[in-house]
N, CA, C and O atoms as a GROMACS GRO file, in nm:
protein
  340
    1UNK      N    1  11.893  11.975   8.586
    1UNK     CA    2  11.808  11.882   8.656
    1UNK      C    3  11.857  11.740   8.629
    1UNK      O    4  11.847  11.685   8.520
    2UNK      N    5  11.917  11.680   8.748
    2UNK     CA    6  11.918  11.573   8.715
    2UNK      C    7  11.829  11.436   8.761
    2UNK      O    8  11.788  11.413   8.875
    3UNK      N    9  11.811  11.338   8.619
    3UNK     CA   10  11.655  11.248   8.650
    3UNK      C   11  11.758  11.170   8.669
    3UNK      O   12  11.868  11.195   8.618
    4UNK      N   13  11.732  11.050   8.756
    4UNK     CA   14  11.819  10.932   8.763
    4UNK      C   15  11.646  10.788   8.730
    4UNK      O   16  11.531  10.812   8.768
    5UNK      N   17  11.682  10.681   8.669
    5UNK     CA   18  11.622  10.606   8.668
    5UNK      C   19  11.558  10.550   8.801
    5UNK      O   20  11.607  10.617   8.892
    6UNK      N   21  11.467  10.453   8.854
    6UNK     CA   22  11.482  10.386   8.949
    6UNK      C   23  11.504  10.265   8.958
    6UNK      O   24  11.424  10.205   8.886
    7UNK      N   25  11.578  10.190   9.015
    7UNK     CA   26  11.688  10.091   9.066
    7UNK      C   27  11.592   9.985   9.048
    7UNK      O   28  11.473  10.009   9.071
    8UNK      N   29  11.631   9.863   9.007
    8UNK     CA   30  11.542   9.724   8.994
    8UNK      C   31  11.529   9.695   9.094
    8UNK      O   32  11.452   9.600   9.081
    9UNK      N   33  11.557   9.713   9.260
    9UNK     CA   34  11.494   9.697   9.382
    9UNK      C   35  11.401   9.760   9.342
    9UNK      O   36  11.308   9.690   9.303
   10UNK      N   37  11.381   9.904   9.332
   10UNK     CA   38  11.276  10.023   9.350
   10UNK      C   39  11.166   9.949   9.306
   10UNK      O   40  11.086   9.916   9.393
   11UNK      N   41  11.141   9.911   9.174
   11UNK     CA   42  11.062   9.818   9.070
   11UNK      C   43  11.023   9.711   9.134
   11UNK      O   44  10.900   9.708   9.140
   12UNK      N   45  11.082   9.604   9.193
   12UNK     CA   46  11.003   9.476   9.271
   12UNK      C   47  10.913   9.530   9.400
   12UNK      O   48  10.798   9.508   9.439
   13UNK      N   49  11.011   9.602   9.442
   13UNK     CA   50  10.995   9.625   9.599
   13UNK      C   51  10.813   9.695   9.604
   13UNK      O   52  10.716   9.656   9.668
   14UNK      N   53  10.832   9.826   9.493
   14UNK     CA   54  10.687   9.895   9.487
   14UNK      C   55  10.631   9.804   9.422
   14UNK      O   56  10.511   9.822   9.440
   15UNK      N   57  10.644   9.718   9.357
   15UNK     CA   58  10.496   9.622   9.326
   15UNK      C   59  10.452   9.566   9.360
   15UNK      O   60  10.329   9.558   9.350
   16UNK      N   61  10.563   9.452   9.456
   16UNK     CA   62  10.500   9.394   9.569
   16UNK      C   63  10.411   9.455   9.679
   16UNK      O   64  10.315   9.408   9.740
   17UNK      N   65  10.484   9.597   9.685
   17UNK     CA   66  10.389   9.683   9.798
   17UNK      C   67  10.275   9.727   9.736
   17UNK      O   68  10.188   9.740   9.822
   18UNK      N   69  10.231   9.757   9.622
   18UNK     CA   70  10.094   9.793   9.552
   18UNK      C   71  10.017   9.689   9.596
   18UNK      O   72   9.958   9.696   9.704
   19UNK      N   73  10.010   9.573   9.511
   19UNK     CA   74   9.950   9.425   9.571
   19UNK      C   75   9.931   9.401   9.710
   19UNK      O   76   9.823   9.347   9.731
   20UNK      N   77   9.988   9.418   9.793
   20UNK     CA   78   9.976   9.413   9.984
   20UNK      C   79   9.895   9.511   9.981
   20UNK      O   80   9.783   9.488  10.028
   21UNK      N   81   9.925   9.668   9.920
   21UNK     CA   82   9.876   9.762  10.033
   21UNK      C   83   9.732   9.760   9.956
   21UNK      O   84   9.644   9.792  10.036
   22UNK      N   85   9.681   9.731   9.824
   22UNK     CA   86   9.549   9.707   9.743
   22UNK      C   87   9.476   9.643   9.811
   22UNK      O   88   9.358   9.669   9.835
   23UNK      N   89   9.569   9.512   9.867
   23UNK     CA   90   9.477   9.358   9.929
   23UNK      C   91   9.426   9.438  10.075
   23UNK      O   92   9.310   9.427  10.114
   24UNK      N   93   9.514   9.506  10.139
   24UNK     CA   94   9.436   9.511  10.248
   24UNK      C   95   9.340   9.651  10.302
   24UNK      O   96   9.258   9.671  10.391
   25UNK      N   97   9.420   9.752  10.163
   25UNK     CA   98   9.277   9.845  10.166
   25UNK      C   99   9.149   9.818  10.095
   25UNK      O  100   9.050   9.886  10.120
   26UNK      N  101   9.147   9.743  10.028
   26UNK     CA  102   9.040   9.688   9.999
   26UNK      C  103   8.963   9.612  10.090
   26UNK      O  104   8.840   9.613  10.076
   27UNK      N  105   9.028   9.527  10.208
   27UNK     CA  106   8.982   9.470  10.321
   27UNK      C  107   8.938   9.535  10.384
   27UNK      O  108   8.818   9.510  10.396
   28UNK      N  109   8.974   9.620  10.442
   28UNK     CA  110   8.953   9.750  10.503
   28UNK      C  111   8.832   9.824  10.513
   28UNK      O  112   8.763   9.858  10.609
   29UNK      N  113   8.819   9.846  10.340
   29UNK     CA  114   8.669   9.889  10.297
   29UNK      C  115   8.556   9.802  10.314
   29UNK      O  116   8.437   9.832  10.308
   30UNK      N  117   8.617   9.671  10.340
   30UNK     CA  118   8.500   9.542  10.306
   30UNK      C  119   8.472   9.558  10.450
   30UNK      O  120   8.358   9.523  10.478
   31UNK      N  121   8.539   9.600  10.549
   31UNK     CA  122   8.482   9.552  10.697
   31UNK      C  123   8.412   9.736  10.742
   31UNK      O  124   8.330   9.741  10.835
   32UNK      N  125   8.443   9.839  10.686
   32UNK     CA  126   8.385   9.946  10.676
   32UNK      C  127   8.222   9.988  10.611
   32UNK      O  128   8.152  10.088  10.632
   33UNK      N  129   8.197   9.867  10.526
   33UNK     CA  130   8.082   9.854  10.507
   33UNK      C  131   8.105   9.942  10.343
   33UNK      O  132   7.992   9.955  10.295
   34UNK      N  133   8.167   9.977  10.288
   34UNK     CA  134   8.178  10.109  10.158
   34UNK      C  135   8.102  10.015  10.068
   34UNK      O  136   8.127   9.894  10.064
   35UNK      N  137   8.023  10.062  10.008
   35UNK     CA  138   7.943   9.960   9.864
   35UNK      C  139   8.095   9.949   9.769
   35UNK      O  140   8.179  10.039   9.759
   36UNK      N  141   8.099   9.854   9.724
   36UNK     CA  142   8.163   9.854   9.572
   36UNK      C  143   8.104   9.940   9.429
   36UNK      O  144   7.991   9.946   9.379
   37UNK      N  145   8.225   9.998   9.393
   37UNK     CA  146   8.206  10.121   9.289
   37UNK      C  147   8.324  10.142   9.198
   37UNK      O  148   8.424  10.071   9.182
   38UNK      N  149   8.294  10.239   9.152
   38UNK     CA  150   8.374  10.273   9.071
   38UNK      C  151   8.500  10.390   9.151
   38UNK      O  152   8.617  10.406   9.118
   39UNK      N  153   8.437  10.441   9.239
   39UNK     CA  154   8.496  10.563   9.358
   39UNK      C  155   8.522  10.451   9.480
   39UNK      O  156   8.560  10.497   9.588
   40UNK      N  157   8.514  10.386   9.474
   40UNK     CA  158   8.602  10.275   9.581
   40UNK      C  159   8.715  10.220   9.492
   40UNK      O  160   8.830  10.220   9.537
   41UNK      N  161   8.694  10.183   9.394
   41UNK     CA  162   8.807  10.089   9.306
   41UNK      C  163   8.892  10.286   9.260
   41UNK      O  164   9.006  10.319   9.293
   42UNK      N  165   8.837  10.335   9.217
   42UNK     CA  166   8.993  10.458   9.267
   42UNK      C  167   9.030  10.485   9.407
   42UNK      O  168   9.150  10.511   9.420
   43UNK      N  169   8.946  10.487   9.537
   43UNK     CA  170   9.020  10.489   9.605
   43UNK      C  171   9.129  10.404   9.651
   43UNK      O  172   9.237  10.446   9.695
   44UNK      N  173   9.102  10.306   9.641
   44UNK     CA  174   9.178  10.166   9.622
   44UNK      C  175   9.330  10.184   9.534
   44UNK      O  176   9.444  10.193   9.579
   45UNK      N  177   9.282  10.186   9.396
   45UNK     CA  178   9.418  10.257   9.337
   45UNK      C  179   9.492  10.356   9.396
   45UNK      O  180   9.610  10.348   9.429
   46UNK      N  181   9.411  10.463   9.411
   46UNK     CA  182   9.506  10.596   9.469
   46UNK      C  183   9.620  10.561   9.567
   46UNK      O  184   9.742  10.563   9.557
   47UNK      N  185   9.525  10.525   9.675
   47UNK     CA  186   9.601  10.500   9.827
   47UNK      C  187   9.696  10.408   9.786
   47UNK      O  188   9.807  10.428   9.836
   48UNK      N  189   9.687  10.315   9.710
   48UNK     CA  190   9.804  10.161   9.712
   48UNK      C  191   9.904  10.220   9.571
   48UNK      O  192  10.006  10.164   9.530
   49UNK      N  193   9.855  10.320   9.527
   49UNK     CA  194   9.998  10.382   9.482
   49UNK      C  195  10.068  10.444   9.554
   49UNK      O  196  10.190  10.433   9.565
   50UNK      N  197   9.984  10.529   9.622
   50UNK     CA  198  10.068  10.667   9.737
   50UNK      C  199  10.164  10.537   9.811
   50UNK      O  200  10.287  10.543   9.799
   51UNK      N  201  10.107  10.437   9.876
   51UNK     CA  202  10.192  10.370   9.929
   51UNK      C  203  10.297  10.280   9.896
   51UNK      O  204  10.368  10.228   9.983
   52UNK      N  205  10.315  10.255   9.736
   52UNK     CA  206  10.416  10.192   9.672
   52UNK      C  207  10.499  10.257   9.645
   52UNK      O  208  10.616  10.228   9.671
   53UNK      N  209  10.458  10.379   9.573
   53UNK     CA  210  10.520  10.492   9.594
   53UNK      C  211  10.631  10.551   9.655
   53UNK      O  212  10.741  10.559   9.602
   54UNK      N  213  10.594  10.603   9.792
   54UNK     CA  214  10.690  10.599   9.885
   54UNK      C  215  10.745  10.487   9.939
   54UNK      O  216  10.832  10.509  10.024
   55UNK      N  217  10.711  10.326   9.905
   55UNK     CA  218  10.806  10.253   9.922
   55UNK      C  219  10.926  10.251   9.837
   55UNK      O  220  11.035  10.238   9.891
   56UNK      N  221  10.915  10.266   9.674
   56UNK     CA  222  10.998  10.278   9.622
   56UNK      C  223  11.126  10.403   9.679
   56UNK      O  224  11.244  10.389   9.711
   57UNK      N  225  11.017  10.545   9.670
   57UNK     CA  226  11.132  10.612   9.702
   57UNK      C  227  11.199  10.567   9.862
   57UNK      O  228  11.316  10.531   9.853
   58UNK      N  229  11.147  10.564   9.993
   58UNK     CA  230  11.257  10.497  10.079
   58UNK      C  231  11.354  10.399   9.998
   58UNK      O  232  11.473  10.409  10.029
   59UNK      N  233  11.326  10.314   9.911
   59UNK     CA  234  11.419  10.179   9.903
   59UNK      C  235  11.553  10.265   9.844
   59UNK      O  236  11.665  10.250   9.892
   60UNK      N  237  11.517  10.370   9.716
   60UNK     CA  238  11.655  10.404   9.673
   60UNK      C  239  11.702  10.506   9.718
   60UNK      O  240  11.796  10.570   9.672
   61UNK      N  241  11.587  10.552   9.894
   61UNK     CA  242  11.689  10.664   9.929
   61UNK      C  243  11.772  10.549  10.056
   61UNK      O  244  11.847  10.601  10.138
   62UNK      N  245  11.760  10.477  10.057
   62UNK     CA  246  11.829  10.365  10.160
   62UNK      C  247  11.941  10.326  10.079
   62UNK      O  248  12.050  10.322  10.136
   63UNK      N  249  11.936  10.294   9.950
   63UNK     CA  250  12.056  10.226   9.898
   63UNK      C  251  12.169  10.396   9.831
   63UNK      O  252  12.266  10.390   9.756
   64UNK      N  253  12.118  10.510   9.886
   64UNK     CA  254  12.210  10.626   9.840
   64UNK      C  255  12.257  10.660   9.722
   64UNK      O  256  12.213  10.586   9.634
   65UNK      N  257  12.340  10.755   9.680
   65UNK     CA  258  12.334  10.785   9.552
   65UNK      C  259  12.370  10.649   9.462
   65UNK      O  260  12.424  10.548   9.508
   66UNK      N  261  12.332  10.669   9.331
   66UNK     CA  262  12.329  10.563   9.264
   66UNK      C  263  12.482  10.574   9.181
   66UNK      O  264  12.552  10.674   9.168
   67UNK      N  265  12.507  10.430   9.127
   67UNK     CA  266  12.650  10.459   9.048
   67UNK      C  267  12.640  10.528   8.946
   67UNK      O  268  12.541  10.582   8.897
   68UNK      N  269  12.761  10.527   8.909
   68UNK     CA  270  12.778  10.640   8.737
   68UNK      C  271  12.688  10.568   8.605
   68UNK      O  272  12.692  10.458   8.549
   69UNK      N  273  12.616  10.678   8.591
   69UNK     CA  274  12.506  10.626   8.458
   69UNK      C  275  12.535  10.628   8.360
   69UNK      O  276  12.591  10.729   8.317
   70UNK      N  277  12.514  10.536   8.292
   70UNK     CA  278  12.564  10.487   8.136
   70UNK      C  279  12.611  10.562   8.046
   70UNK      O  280  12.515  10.639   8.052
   71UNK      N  281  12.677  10.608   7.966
   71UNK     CA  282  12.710  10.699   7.864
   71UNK      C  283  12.676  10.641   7.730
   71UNK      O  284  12.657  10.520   7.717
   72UNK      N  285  12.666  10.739   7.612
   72UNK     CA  286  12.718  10.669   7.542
   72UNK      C  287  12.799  10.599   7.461
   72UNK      O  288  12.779  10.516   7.373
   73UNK      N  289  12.930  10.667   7.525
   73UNK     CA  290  13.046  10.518   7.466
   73UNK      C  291  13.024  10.391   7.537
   73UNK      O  292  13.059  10.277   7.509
   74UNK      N  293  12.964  10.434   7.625
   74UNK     CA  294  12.952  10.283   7.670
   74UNK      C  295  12.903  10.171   7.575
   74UNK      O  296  12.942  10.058   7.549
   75UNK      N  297  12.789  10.259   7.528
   75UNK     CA  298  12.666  10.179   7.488
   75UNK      C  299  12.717  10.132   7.341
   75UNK      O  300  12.684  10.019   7.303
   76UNK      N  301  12.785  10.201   7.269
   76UNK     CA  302  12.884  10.158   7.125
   76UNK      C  303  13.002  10.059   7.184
   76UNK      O  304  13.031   9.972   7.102
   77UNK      N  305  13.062  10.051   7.283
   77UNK     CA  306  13.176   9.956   7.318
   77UNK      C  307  13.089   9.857   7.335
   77UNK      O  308  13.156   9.755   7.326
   78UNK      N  309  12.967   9.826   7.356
   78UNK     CA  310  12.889   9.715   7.449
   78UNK      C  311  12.829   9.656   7.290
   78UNK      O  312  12.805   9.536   7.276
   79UNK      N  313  12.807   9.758   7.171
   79UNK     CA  314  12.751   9.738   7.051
   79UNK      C  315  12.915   9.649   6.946
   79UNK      O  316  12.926   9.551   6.872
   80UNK      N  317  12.978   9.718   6.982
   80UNK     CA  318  13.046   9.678   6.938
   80UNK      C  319  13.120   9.490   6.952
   80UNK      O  320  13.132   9.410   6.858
   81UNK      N  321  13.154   9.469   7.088
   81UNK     CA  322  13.188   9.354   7.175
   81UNK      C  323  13.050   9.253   7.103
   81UNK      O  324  13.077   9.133   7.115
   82UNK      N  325  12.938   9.272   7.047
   82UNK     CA  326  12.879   9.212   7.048
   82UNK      C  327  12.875   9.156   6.901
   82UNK      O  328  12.890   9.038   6.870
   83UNK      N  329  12.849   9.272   6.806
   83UNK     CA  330  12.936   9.240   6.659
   83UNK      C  331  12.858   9.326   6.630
   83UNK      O  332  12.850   9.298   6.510
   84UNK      N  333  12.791   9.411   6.642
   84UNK     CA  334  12.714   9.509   6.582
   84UNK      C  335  12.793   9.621   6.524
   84UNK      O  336  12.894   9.631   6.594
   85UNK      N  337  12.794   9.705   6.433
   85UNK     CA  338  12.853   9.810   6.342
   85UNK      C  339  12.772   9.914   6.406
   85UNK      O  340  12.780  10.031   6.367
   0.00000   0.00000   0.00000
């Protein structure tokens, strides 16, 4: 199985979209008449994850497979260059 991280687009891109898609399902509810609750403020969460969510995944299935992931010699050559033992 391979996990790959997600990409620092993935990371801006879905947070910015949490915040939009929160602001305006929450609007949404306000012109729907829903009382404020505790089962509105999860629906609120739920939905504006589902939708950050799949923004993230479109963004890094748009930018395609990702480059070669770190090893660790890397990570001792990078320890090393720096002065670390």
């Amino acid at each position: 199985m391979n996990l790959e991280l997600p990409s620092m687009l993935n990371l801006i891109i879905s947070t910015l979209v949490f915040f939009v898609a929160a602001w305006y399902i929450k609007r949404y509810l306000d012109e729907q008449g829903i009382d404020k609750g505790l089962a509105r403020s999860v629906l609120i969460f739920s939905l504006a994850s589902l939708v950050s969510w799949g923004a993230g995944a479109a963004v890094d299935w748009a930018q395609g497979p990702q480059a070669a992931t770190q090893s660790s010699a890397d990570v001792s050559q990078l320890l090393k260059a720096v002065g670390q033992p």
